[in-house]
N, C-alpha and C positions, 0 to 999 in steps of 0.2 A: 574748738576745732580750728587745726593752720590752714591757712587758704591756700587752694593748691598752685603749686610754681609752675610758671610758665617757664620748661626746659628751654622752650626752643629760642631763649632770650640769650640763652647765654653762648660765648665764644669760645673760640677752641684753635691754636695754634699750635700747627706741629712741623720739626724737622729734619730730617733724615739726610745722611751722606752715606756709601759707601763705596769704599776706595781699596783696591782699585779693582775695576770692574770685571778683569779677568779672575779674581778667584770666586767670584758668585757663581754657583755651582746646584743652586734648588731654584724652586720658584720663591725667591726672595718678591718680586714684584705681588703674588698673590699671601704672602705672609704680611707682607707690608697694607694692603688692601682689605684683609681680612682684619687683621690688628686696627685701622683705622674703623672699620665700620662698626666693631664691638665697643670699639668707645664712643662713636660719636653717636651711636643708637640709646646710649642713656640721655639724649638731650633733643636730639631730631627723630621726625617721621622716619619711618624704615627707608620709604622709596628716596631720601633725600641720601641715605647712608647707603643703598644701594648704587648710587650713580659714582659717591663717591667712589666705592670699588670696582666697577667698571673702568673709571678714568684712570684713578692709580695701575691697576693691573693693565691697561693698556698704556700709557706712556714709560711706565716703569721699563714694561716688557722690551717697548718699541727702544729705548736705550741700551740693556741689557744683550739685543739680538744685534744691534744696527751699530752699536760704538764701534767706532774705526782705531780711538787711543783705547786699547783694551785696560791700560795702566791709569787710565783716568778714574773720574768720579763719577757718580750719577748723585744728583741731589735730591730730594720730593720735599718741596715746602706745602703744608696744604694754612690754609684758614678762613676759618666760618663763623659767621655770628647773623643777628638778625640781617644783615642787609645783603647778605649771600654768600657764594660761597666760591673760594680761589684755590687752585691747585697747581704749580709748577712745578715743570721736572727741567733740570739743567745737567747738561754736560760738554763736553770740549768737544767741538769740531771744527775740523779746518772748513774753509770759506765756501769751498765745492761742494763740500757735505752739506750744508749750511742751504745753497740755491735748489740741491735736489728737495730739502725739504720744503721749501716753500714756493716750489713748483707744486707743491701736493696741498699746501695751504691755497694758493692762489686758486685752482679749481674748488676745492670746499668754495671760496668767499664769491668767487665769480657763478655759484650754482643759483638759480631761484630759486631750487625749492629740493633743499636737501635729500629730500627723500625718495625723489627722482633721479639722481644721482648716483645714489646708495643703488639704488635697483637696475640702474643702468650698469654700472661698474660690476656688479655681480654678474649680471646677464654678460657682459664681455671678456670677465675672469672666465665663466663657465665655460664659453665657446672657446676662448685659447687655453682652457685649462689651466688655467695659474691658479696659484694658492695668494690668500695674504691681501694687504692693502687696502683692508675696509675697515679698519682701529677706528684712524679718524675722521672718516666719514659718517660711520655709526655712532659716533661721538656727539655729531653736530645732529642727524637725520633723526636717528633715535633716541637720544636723553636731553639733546636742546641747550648742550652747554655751545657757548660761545670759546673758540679756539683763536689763537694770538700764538704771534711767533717772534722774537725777535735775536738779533744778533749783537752779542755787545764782549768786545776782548777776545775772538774764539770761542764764546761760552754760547750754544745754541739753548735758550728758553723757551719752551713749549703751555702756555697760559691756558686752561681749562677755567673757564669762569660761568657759573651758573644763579642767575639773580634768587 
């Protein structure tokens, strides 16, 4: 008898462009998400391959709605092996788009305790009625990835990292 393999040993690198962003026309972000979690569930726990699809379909999405170059790219690099797991999405924005977003990182990082946060933001969405802006909060509150941002050339990258 073969001694049984340890899947969750092995790596898995994967990467995706599509350009340009204005002719995406489905939920490519949830095709893209679903397609990763059927592959990487022959190797990892479900709940490890569900977060991935959480994350994908929420930064995929948040480019997909929010790109200002519609003719630009959106990129998705993911990879996983035993020591964790990394997920970035890239695309072009100018430097303004760039500060709005990491006004919205700066409260995730400045919160104690994400999940108070998450419940606060909802409780004040509620009351003014707004839709939206709990992606990346429920990102950090609810599934425990650690999020990074940086800016390099016009290219805004958004880091989903989960040990």
């Amino acid at each position: 008898m073969k001694p049984e393999i340890n899947h969750s040993q092995t790596s898995v690198g994967a990467s995706f462009s599509i350009s340009p962003i204005n002719h995406i026309t489905s939920d490519v972000a949830g095709l893209l998400a679903n397609f990763l979690d059927a592959l990487l569930v022959r190797f990892y726990p479900r709940r490890i391959c569900q977060k991935v699809n959480v994350v994908v379909t929420e930064l995929v999405t948040n480019v997909i709605q929010h790109a200002s170059d519609r003719e630009g790219e959106v990129r998705l690099d993911l990879r996983i092996d035993p020591s964790g797991l990394v997920i970035k999405v890239s695309n072009k924005v100018s430097l303004d788009e760039y500060r709005t977003v990491k006004a919205v990182f700066d409260e995730i990082f400045a919160a104690e305790d994400p999940r108070e946060l998450f419940a606060r933001t909802v409780r004040g969405r509620r009351i003014d009625k707004q839709r939206g802006g709990l992606g990346l909060i429920r990102l950090t509150a609810e599934n425990k990835f650690h999020l990074s941002t940086q800016y390099v050339d016009g290219v805004l990258v958004i880091q989903a990292t989960f040990p």
